[in-house]
Every structure is written in C-alpha cells, then in structure tokens.
C-alpha positions in Angstrom: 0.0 0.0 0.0 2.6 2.2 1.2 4.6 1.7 -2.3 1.6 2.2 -4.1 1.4 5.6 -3.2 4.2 6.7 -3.2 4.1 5.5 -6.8 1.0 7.4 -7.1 2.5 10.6 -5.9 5.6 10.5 -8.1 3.1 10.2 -11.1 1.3 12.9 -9.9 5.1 15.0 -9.6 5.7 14.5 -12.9 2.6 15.1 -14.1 3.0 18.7 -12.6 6.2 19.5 -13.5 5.5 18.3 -17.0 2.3 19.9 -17.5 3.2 23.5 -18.0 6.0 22.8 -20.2 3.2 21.0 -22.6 0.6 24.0 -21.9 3.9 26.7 -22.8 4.2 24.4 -26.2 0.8 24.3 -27.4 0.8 27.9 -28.1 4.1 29.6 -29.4 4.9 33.6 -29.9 6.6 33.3 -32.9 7.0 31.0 -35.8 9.6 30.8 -38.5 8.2 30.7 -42.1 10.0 30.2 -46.1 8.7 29.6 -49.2 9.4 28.9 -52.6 6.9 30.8 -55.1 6.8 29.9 -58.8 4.0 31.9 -59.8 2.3 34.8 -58.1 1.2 33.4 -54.9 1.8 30.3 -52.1 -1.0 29.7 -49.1 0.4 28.4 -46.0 -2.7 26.4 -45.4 -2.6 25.0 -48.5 1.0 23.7 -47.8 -0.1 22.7 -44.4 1.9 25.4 -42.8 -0.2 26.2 -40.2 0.5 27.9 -36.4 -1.2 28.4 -32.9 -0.7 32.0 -31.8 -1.5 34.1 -28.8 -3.6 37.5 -28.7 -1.3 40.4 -29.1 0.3 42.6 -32.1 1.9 40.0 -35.0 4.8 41.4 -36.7 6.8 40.1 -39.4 10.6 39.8 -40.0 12.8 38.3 -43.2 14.2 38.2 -46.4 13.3 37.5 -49.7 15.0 36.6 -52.8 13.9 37.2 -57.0 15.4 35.3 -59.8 14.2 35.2 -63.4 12.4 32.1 -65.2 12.6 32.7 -68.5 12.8 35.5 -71.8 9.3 36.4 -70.2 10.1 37.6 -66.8 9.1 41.3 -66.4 12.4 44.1 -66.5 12.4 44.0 -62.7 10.6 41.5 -60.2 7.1 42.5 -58.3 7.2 43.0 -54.5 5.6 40.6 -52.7 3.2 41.4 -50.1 2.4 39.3 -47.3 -1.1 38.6 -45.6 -1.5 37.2 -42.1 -5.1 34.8 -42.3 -6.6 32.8 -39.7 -9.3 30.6 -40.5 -12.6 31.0 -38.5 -15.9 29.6 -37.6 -15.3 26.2 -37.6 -12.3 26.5 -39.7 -15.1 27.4 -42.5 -14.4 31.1 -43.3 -10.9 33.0 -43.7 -9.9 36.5 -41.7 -7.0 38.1 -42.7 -5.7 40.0 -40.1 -3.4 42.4 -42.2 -1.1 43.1 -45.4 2.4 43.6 -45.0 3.8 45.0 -48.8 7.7 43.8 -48.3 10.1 44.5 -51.3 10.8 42.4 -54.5 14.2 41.3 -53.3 15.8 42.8 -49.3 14.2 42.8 -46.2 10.8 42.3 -44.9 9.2 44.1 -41.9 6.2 45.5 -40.6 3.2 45.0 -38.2 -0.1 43.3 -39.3 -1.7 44.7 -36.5 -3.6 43.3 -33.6 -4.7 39.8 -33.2 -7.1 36.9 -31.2 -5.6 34.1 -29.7 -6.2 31.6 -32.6 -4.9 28.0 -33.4 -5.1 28.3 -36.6 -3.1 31.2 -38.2 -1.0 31.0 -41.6 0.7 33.4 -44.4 -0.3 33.9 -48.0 2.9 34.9 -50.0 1.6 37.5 -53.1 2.5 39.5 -56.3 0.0 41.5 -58.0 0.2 39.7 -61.1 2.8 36.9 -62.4 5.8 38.3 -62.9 8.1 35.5 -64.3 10.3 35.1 -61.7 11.1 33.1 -59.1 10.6 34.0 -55.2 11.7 32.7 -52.0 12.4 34.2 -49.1 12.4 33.2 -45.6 12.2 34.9 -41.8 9.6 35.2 -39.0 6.1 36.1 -37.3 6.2 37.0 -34.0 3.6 38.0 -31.6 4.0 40.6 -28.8 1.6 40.0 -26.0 
C-alpha cells in the first residue's frame, strides 16, 4: 500500500512538473516561415503550414530573394506582399488580419496589426500579377503580447 502511493505521488510529480511545459508548447509567440513561389502566390494552409498563436500585435521579419524564369520575366521582379489569415468559424471562413507589402528582393518588416488568440493562423505569400520570376524568401512572425 505504502509503495503504491508513493508511486502514485511521483506520477502525480511528474505530471505537474510536465504539465506547464506542454501548456507553454501548445501555443508559441513566434514562428519561422520560407517559401518557394513559382508563380504569383503560395497559401500556408494550403501547404499545411499552419500555427497556434496568442492574442497580441503579429509582426513580421525576413528576407526575400527574386530570380528570373525565362525570356518572359518582367524588367524588374514584383514586391511581394504578405497577408497574415486565420481561419474561422469552424475552420469554414478566412480573416486576414493584415497586409504587410515587403520588397521584391531585401528585407521584410512590418506590423499586421492586432490579433485573437487563434490555433489556426498562416501566411499567403503574393504579387500583383505573375511576374516571371522566381521567389523565395524566408524569416519570422512573431507576436507581442
């Protein structure tokens, strides 16, 4: 009996110790993102790229790259704007929570403004029209709460 206890309570220790450290996973303040864009636009969602983030102000940070495809690739590469999008009642219906218009080729940043705690945030990667040229860039969303 006594054994069985104190079996009991060491479960019961671990469970607590471990328990926050789980809770502190499940939602995350930031998330890293690339992509790779072909044409004139890549969805997160649709690539299974897909985050849990807190309520607070989302911001994003990176770089992103141009090269040319072929003899029809425009004089000089689009900028590429990204959109922060959560996906809402019952996963049904998209919000986008703001527009951030980064460069064609340098470095990214700006603010998308304020968000809801939400499990199911991602980015959709733009140009205004296809441009011919190859896109990738990489960085991060972070959340200030």
């Amino acid at each position: 009996m006594k054994r069985l206890l104190s079996c009991a309570f060491a479960l019961l220790f671990v469970a607590a110790v471990l328990m926050p450290v789980i809770a502190v996973n499940a939602v995350t303040s930031s998330f890293n993102y690339s992509f790779t864009m072909e044409h004139r636009y890549v969805n997160g969602w649709d690539n299974g790229q897909v985050y849990s983030l807190p309520a607070g102000t989302a911001t994003i940070s990176g770089s992103v790259y141009a090269y040319p495809i072929d003899a029809a690739s425009t004089e000089n590469p689009y900028p590429v704007s990204y959109t922060l999008c959560s996906k809402v009642f019952l996963g049904i219906f998209t919000k986008e929570w703001g527009t951030v218009k980064g460069p064609a080729e340098g470095t990214v940043s700006g603010s998308f403004g304020k968000i809801d705690a939400g499990d199911k945030y991602y980015l959709t990667v733009w140009t205004v029209e296809e441009d011919h040229w190859y896109h990738s860039g990489h960085g991060k969303v972070t959340v200030k709460y």
